[in-house]
N, C-alpha and C positions, 0 to 999 in steps of 0.2 A: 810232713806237716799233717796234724790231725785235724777232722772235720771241723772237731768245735773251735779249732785255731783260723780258718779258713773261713766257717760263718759269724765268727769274731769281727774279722777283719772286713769281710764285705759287708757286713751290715754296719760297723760303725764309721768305716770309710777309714778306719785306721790303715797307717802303709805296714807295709811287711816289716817283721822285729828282722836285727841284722844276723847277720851267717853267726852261727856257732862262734866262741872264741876257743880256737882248741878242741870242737868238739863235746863243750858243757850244753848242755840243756836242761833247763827247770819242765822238772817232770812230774803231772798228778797222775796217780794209781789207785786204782782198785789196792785198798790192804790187804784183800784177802787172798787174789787172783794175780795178783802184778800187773794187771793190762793196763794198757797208756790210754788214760782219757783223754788226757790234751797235754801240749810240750810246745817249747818254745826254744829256741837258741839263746843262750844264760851268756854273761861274763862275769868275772870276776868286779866287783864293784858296782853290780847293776843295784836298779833296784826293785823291790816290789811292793807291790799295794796289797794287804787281803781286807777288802770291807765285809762287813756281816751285821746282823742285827742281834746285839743280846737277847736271848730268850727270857729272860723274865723282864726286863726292864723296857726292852721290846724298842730299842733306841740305837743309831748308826754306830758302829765301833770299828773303825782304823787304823789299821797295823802297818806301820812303814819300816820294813830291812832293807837290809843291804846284803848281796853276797860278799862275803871273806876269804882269802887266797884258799884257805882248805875246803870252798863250796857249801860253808855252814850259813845260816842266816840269822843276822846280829838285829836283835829289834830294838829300832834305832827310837821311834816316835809311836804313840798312842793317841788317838783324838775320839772325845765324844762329847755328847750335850750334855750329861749330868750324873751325876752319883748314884749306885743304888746298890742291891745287893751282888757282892764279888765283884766289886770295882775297885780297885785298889786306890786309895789316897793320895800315897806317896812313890810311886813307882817315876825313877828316872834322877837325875841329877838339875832338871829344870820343868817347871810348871808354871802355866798362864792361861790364860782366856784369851780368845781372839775368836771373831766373829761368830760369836755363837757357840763355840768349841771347848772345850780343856786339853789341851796340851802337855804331854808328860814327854818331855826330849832326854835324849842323851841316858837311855838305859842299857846298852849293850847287852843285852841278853843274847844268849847264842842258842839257836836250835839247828840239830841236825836236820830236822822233817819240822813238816805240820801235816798232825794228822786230826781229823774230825768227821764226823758226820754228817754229809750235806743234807744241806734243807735248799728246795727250788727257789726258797721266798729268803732262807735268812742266811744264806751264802749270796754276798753278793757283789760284786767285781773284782777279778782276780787279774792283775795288770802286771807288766815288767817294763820299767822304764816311761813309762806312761803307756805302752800299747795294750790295748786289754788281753788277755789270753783265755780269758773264760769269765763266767760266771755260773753260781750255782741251778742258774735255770737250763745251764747248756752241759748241765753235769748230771749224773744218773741221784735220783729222788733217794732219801733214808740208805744211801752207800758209805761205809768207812771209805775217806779216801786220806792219801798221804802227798803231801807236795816234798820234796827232794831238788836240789841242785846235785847233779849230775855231769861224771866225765864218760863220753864212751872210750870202749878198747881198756 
C-alpha cells in the first residue's frame, strides 16, 4: 500500500479498500518512469470516480466507470454545471439536470488507461468504490501520470 493511499485513508477516516480480486489493482504511474504513485486493490465491476476542474471553463467535471472483465474502464456517467468550450452536448444515450448538474449517462466509452497531466489544484478526487485513493494534491505537481486497472503475475 502506497503512502498517498495510507494518508488518504487516515485523514479521511475512510476504511481500508478490500483485498485484491485476483490480484487486480488500479494503479497511477509516472508515464515516463513507471513508478507507482498510488494503487489500490481493483475488481472486476468496481467503480471509479476521476473529479478535475476544466481548464478553461474552470468548473467541477465527473467521470464515473466502471471496470470490465478485460480490466478496461467503460465511462459510464459525466456531470458538470454548464457548457463551454470542449464540452460535448450530446455524449451518452441519456441526459438531464439534477441538482445543479448535467448528466450525460449510459455512454460506454472504454479506455485502456487515463493518462493526463496532474495539476495539485485541477486533479481532484480520485476514488474506487467510493474510497478515495488519491488526489491530485497527494500526486507529484505538472507529472504525466497514467491510471491503469491492472493484474499482477
Amino acid at each position: 500500500m502506497t503512502i498517498a493511499l495510507l494518508f488518504a485513508a487516515a485523514r479521511t477516516g475512510a476504511a481500508q479498500p478490500p483485498i485484491a480480486d485476483d490480484g487486480v489493482y488500479l494503479r497511477i504511474r509516472d508515464w515516463k518512469t513507471g513508478e507507482i504513485m498510488a494503487e489500490s486493490p481493483a475488481s472486476v465491476g468496481g467503480e471509479l470516480f476521476f473529479g478535475w476542474i476544466h481548464s478553461l471553463e474552470h468548473i467541477p467535471w465527473n467521470e464515473h466507470y466502471h471496470i470490465d472483465e478485460n480490466l478496461g474502464l467503460i465511462l459510464d456517467t459525466i456531470t458538470f454545471p454548464a457548457f463551454g468550450a470542449g464540452i460535448p452536448e450530446n455524449k451518452g444515450r441519456a441526459a438531464y439536470v439534477k441538482d445543479g448538474l448535467i448528466h450525460m449517462e449510459e455512454i460506454g466509452q472504454r479506455f485502456e488507461e487515463l493518462d493526463w497531466l496532474n495539476s495539485d489544484t485541477a486533479t481532484r478526487d480520485i476514488k474506487l468504490d467510493g474510497v478515495l485513493i488519491t488526489s491530485g494534491a497527494l500526486l507529484p505537481h505538472h507529472k504525466r501520470l497514467r491510471l491503469r486497472v491492472e493484474r499482477d503475475g
